[in-house]
Kinemage of the C-alpha trace (Angstrom):
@kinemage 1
@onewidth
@group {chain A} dominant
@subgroup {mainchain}
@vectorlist {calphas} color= white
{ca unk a 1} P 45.524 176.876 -127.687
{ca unk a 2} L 44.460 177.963 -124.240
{ca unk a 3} L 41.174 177.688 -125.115
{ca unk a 4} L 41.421 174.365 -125.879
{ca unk a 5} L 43.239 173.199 -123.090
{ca unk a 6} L 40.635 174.484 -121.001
{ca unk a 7} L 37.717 172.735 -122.632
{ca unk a 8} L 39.780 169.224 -122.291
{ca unk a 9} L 40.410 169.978 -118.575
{ca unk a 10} L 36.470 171.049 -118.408
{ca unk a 11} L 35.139 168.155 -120.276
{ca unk a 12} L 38.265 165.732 -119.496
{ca unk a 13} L 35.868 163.031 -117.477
{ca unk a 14} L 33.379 162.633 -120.650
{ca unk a 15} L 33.812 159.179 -122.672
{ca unk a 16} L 34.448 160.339 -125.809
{ca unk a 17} L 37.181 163.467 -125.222
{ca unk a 18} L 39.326 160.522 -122.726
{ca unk a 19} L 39.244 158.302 -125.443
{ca unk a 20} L 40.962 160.611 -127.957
{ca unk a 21} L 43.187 162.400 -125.199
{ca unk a 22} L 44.278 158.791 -124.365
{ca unk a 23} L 45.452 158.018 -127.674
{ca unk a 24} L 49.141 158.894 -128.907
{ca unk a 25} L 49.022 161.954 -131.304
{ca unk a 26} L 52.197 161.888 -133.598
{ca unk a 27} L 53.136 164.176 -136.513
{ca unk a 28} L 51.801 162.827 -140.241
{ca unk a 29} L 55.025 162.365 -141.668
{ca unk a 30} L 56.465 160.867 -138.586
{ca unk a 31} L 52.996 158.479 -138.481
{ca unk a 32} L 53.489 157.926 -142.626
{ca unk a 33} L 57.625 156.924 -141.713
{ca unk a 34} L 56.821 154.307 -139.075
{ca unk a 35} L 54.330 152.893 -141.706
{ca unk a 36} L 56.650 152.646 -144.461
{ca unk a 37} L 59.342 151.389 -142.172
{ca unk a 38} L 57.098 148.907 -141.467
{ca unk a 39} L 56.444 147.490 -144.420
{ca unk a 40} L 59.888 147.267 -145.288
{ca unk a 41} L 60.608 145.039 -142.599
{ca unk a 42} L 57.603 142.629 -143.168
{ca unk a 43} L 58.961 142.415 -147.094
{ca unk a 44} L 62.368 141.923 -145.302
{ca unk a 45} L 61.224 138.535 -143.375
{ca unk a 46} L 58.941 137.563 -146.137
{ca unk a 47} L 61.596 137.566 -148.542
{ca unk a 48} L 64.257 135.577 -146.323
{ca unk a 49} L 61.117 133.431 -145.626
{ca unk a 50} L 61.151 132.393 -149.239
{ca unk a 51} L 64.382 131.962 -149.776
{ca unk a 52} L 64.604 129.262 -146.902
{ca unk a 53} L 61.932 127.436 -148.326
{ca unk a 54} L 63.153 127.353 -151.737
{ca unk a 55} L 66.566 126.360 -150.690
{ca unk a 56} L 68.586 123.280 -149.492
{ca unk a 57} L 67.680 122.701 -145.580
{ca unk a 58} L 70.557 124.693 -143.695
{ca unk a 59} L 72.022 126.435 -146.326
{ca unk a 60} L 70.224 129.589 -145.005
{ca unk a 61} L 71.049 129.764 -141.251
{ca unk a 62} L 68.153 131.538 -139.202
{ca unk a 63} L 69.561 134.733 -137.695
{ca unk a 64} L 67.640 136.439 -134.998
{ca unk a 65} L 66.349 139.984 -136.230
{ca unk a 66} L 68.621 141.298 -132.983
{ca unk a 67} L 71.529 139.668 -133.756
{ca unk a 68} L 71.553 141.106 -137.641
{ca unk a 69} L 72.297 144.990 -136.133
{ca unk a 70} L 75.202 143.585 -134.061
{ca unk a 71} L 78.705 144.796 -135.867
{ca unk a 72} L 81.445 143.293 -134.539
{ca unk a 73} L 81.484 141.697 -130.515
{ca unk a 74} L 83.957 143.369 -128.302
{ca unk a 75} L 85.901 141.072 -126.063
């Protein structure tokens, strides 16, 4: 490991080693998580997306995606 974080210091100003050391490194399954996670929110919207068009105008009230986490409002 020190080895290698000697040749990135040593080499750190060439083109190709800044362009991967600039890029965020993340564990697979945390990577593979953020993906599926992902999806699932896309089918989500796509899915209230439909049901809005196939329904009466207004009977499905748009709710925005940060108001849908909020429990209950404190007063």
């Amino acid at each position: 490991m020190n080895y290698n974080q000697k040749l990135k210091e040593k080499f750190q100003f060439h083109p190709q080693i800044r362009r991967i050391a600039q890029h965020r490194h993340l564990p697979k399954s945390i990577y593979c998580q953020i993906k599926e996670q992902r999806i699932m929110r896309e089918a989500r919207r796509r899915k209230e997306l439909n049901r809005r068009k196939h329904s009466k105008p207004g009977s499905v009230p748009f709710v925005p995606e940060r108001r849908k986490h909020i429990v209950a409002v404190v007063k």
